[in-house]
C-alpha positions in Angstrom: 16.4 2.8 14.4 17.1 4.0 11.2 15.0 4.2 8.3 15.5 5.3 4.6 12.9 4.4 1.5 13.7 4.4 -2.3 10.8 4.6 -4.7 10.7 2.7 -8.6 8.0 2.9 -11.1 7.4 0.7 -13.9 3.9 -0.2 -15.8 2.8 -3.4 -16.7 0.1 -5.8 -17.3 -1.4 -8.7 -16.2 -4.4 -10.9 -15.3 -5.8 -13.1 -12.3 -6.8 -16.0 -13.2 -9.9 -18.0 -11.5 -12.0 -15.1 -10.7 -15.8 -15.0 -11.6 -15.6 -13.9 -15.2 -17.5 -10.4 -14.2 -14.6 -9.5 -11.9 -12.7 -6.6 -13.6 -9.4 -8.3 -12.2 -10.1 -11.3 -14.2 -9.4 -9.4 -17.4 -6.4 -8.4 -18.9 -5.1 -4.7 -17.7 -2.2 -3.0 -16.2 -1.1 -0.4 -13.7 1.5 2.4 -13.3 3.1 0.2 -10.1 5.5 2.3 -7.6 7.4 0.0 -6.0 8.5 1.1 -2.4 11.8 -0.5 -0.9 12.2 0.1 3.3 15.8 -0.4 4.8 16.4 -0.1 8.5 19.2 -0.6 10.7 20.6 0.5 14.0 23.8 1.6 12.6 25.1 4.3 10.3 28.2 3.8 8.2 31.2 5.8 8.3 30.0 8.2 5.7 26.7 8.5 7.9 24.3 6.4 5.8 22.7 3.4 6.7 22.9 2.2 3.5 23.9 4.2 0.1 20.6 5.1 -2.4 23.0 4.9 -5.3 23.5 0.9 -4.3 20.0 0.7 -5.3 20.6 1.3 -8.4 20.6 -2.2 -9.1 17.0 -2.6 -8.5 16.0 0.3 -11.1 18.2 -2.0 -13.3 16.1 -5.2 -12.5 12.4 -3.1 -12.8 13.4 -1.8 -16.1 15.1 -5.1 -17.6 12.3 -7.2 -16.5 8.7 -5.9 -15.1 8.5 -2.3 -16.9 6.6 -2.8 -19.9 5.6 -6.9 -19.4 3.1 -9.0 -18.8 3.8 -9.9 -15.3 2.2 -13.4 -15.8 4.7 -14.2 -18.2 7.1 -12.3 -16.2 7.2 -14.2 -12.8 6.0 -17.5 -14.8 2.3 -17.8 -12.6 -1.0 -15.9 -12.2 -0.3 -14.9 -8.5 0.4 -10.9 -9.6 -1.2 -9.4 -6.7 0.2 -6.4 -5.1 0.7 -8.2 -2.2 2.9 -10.9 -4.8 5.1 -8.5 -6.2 5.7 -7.0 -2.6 7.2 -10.5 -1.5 8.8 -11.2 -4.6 10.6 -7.6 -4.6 11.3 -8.1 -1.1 13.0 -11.1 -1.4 14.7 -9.7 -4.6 15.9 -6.9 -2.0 17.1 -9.0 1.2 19.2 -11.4 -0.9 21.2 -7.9 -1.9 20.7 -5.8 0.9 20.4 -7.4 4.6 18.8 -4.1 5.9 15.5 -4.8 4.1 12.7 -4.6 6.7 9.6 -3.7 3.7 8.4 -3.3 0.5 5.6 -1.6 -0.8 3.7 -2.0 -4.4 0.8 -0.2 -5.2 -1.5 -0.5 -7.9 -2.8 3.0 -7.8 -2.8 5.9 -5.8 -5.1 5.0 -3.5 -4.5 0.9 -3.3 -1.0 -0.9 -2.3 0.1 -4.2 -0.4 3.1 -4.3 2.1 5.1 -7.0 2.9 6.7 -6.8 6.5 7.9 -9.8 8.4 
């Protein structure tokens, strides 16, 4: 099995809603997110990659256009801005375009990130 991994950054804000009022979630803030995009496969293509890291350009292109500098509530049009959110919604972003997408990772900081694997 192969495995290759392309990372995006982008900073943004937003808030959870219905948290006690104390949690520092609750309020509105941001993070410097890295976005971590996982493609595996089996097989290599004739030029010996399994899938070409200039392709995902187009996902640089998406994270700059629409999260980098947002409010991600407004953004993605609901509170639910977890990590673990964005790590589904970039992952489905990522299948629809690229069939080898096995993960994504999105953390918040450098010591906190959600992964969605299926």
């Amino acid at each position: 099995m192969y495995r290759i991994t392309k990372e995006f950054h982008f900073s943004a804000s937003h808030q959870l809603k219905g948290l006690p009022a104390d949690h520092q979630c609750a309020r509105l803030h941001g993070h410097n997110y890295v976005v971590e995009v996982e493609l595996s496969g089996e097989e290599l293509n004739e030029h010996g990659f399994l899938r070409d890291y200039h392709e995902l350009k187009v996902l640089k292109t998406y994270i700059d256009e629409c999260f980098d500098h947002r409010h991600l509530n407004e953004v993605l049009g609901h509170d639910k801005t977890t990590a673990e959110c964005l790590a589904r919604h970039f992952y489905d972003w990522c299948k629809q375009r690229f069939t080898e997408t096995s993960a994504v990772r999105v953390s918040e900081t450098q010591k906190t990130w959600a992964e969605y694997r299926p």
